[in-house]
C-alpha positions in Angstrom: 0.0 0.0 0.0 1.3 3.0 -0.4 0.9 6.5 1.3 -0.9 9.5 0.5 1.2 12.8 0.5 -1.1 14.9 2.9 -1.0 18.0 5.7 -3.2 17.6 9.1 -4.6 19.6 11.4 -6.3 18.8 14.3 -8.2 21.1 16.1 -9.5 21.2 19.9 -11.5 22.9 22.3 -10.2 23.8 25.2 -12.2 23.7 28.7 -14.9 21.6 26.5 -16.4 19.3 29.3 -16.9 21.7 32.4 -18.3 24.4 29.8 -20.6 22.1 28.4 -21.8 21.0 31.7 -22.3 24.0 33.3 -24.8 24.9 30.6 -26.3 21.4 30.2 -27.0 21.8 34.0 -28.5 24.9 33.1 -30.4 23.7 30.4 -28.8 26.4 28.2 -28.2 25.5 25.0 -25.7 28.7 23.7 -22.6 27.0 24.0 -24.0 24.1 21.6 -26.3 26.6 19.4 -23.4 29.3 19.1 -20.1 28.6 19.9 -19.8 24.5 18.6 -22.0 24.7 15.9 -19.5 28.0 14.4 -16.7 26.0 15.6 -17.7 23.2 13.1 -19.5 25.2 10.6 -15.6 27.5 10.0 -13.3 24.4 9.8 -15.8 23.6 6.7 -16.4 27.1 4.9 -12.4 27.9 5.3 -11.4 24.2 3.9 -14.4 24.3 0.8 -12.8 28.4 0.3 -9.0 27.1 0.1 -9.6 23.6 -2.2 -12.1 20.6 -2.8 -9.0 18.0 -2.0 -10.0 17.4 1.1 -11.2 15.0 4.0 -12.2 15.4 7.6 -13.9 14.4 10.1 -15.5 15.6 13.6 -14.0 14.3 17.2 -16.4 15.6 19.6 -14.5 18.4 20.9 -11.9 18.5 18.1 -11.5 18.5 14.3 -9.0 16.4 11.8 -8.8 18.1 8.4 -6.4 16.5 5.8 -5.7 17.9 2.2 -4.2 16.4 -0.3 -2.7 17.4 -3.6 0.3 19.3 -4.8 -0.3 22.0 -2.6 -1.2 19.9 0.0 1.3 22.1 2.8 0.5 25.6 1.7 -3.7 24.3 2.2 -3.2 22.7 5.5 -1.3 26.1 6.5 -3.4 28.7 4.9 -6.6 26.6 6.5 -4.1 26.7 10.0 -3.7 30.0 10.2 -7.0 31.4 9.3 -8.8 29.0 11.6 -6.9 30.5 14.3 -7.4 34.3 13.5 -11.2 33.6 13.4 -11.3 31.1 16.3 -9.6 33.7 18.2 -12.4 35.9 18.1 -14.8 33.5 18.7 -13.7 32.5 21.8 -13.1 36.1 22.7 -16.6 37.5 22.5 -18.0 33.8 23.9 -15.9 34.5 26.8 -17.0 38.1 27.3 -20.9 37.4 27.0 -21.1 34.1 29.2 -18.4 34.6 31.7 -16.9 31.5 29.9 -12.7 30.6 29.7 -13.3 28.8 26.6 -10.0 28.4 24.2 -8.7 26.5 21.9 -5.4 24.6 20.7 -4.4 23.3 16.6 -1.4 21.2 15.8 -0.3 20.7 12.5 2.4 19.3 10.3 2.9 17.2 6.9 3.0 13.4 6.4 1.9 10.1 4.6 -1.2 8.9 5.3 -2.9 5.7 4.5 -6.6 5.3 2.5 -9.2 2.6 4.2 -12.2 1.5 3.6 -14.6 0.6 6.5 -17.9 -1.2 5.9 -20.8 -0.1 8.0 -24.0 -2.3 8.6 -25.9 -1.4 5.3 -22.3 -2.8 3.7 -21.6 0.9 2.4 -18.0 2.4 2.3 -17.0 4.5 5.0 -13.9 6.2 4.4 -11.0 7.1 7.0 -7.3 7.6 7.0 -4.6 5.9 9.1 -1.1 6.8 9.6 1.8 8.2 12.0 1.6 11.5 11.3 -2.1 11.6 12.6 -0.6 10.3 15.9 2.7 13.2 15.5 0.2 15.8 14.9 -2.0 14.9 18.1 1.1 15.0 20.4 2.0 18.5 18.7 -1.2 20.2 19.6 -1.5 18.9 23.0 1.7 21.2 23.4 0.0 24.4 22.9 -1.3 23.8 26.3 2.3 24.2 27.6 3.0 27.7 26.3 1.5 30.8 26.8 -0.2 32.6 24.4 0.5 29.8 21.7 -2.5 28.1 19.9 -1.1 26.9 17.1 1.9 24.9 16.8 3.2 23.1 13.9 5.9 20.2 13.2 9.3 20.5 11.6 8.1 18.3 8.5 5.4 20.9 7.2 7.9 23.7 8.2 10.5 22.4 5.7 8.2 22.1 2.9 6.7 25.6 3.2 10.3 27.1 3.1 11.7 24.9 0.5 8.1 25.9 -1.6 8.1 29.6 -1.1 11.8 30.4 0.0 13.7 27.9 -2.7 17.1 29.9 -3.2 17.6 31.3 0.4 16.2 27.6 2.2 18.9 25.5 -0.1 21.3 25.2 2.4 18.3 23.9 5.0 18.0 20.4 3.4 17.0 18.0 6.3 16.7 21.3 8.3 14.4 19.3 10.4 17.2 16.8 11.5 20.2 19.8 12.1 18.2 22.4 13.4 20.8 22.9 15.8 23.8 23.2 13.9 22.5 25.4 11.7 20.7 27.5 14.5 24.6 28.2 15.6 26.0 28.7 12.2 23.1 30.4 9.9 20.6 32.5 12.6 19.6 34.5 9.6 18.5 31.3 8.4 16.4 30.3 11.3 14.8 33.7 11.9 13.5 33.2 8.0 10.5 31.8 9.9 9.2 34.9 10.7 8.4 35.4 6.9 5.7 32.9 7.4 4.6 34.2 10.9 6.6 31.5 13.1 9.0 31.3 15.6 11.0 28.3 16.6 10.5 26.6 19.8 13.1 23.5 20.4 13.5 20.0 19.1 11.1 18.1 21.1 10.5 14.2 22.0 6.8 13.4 21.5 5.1 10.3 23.0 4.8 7.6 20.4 7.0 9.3 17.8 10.1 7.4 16.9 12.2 11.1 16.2 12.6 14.3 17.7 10.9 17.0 15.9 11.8 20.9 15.8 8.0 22.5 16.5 7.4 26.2 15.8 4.7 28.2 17.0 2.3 30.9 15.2 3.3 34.2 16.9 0.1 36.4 17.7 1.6 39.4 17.4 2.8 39.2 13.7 -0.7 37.7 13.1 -2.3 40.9 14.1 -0.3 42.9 11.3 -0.8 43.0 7.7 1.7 40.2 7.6 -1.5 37.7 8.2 -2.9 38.6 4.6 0.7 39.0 2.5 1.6 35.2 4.0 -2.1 34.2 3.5 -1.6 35.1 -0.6 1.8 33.4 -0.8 0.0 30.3 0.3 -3.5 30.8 -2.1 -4.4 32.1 -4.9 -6.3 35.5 -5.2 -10.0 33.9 -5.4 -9.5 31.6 -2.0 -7.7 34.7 -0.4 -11.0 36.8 -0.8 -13.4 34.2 0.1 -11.2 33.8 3.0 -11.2 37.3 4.2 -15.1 37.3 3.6 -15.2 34.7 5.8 -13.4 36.3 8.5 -14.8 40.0 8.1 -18.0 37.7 9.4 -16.4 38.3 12.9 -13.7 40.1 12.8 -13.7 44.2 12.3 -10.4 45.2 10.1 
């Protein structure tokens, strides 16, 4: 069998369960009716605005979007980091009208992923994916609950093709940056702070349960986001027409 070239993001809610049961117990249904059903209904309208080479799936509380295609890292990202300006907002006014600490967390990164086919009862195909990088990517966004301020972290894999993509001539001297981060950290920092261009910041090389390798993880800096530098990244990554649907979408909540 062989794998599917793909980017994956996982999404989750933080402070899910004691939110939902403090409204259940209050037979309030706003945080179902507003803030979960425009959780899910954004993941969709930002992945249909970006591509249609796409798969995902709802976890509850989370999310698992994977693209596929060429462009399969510049999606995943572009789909990343708009989720997260929109998602900030969200959670912001949620917070302010219901007293709420509702947040979230998005892990990301680039991988092979296997196809399968599932039978249900009424012997029709259900389809899913399988692979390592599923698990990789789970483990990376259960780390934005260890840094402040960080909701969206991504893996060294999807890091190293968005450079070698949109940076070819400077990131040349990067190949297998992922495995000799640190050397290259010591002998090229102009090199390593390139990942500002695309809004990130290095964090370390980090073991991750269930994950054969260390991986270098970077996280999405808020404060770049805020600046124009949001939209110039977002239209290296898509073309024009996705770019404008995008910003449609996010004008929905967002005052620019």
């Amino acid at each position: 069998m062989k794998g599917i070239e793909s980017g994956i993001i996982i999404t989750d809610i933080r402070n899910f369960t004691g939110t939902f049961n403090y409204f259940q117990k209050n037979k309030n249904s706003k945080f179902m009716d507003i803030f979960i059903n425009d959780f899910y209904d954004i993941h969709i309208k930002i992945a249909e605005s970006i591509c249609d080479d796409f798969w995902y799936n709802s976890l509850g509380d989370s999310m698992i979007f994977i693209f596929f295609g060429k462009n399969h890292h510049k999606n995943a990202y572009a789909f990343s980091i708009s989720l997260h300006r929109y998602l900030t907002k969200l959670c912001e006014i949620f917070n302010q009208e219901h007293g709420t600490k509702v947040s979230f967390g998005i892990g990301c990164d680039t991988g092979e992923v296997w196809k399968m086919k599932i039978k249900n009862r009424n012997s029709e195909d259900h389809i899913t994916y399988l692979g390592n990088t599923i698990n990789c990517v789970k483990r990376i966004e259960s780390q934005t609950k260890s840094f402040a301020e960080t909701e969206l972290i991504i893996g060294g894999n999807m890091y190293d093709d968005l450079m070698k993509d949109l940076y070819t001539e400077e990131y040349a001297d990067a190949r297998l940056f992922k495995t000799n981060y640190g050397e290259i950290l010591k002998s090229k920092p102009s090199l390593v702070l390139m990942s500002e261009k695309i809004l990130l910041y290095y964090i370390f090389k980090l073991n991750l349960p269930g994950v054969e390798k260390p991986l270098p993880l970077f996280r999405y800096d808020n404060d770049l986001a805020l600046r124009e530098d949001f939209y110039n990244v977002l239209s290296l990554l898509v073309e024009k027409r996705a770019k404008l649907k995008i910003m449609a979408l996010l004008r929905r909540i967002i005052k620019n």
